[in-house]
C-alpha positions as a printed NumPy array, in Angstrom:
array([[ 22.068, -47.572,  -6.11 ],
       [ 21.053, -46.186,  -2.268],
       [ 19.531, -49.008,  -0.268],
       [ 16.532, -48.146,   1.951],
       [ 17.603, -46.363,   5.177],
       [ 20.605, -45.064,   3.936],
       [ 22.014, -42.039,   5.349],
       [ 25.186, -42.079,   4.028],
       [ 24.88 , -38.715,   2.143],
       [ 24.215, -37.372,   5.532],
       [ 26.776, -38.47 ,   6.993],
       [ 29.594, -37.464,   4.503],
       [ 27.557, -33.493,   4.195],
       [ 28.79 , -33.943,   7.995],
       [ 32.207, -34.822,   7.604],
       [ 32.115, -32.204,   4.755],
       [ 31.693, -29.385,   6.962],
       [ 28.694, -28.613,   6.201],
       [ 26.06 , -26.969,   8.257],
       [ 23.746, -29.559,  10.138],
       [ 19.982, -28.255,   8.95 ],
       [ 18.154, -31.347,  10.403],
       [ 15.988, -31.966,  13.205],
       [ 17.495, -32.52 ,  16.295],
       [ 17.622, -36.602,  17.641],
       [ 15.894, -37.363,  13.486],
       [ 18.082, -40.223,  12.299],
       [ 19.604, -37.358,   9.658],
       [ 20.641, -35.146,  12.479],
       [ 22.594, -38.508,  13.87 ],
       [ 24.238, -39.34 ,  10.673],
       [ 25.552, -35.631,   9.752],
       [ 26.561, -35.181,  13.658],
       [ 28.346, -38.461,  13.207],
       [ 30.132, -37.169,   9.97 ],
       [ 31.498, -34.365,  11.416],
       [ 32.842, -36.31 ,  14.453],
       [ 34.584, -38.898,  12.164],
       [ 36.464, -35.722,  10.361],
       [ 37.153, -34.228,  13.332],
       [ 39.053, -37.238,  14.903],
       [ 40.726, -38.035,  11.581],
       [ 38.795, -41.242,  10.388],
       [ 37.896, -42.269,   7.071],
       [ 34.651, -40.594,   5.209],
       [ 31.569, -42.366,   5.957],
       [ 30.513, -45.181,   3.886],
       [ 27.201, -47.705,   4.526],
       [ 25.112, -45.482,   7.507],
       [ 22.737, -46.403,   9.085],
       [ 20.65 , -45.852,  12.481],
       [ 20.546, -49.072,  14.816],
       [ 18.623, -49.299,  18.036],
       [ 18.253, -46.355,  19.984],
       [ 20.915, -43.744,  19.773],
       [ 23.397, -45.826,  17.56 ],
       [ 24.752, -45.446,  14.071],
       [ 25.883, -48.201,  12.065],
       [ 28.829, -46.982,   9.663],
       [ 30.171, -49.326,   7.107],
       [ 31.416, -52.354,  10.54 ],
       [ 31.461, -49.88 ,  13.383],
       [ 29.047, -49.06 ,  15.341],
       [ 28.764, -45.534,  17.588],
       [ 26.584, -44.285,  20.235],
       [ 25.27 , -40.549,  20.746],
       [ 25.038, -39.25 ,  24.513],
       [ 23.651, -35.442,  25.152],
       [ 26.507, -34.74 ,  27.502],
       [ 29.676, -37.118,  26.423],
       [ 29.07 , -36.846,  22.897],
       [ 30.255, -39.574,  20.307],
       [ 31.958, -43.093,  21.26 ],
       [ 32.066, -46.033,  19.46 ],
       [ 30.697, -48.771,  21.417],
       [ 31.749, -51.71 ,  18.373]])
């Protein structure tokens, strides 16, 4: 069952390898972007995404922040 909101599937198309085909700054472009940086630094698949305020994404108890020109860092 997918809860409302959920962009898990997103994320893990990211950290798949896939090609990112979303919008850029929509909350899907976040959550694939996000997938592919947690492959490429060697974390776990996504599990439990979700956008918080502003440019944040919730995944699973972590929390990361998108910046045009530093990129990905997780901020909890």
């Amino acid at each position: 069952m997918t809860r409302p909101n959920d962009l898990t599937a997103e994320a893990r198309a990211g950290y798949d390898g896939n090609a990112n085909p979303h919008l850029y700054s929509s909350a899907c472009w976040y959550a694939h972007s996000l997938g592919r940086y947690l492959h490429d630094t060697g974390r776990s698949p996504p599990r439990d995404v979700r956008m918080g305020r502003g440019y944040s994404v919730n995944v699973a108890d972590m929390t990361f922040k998108h910046d045009d020109a530093a990129g990905w860092s997780r901020v909890k």
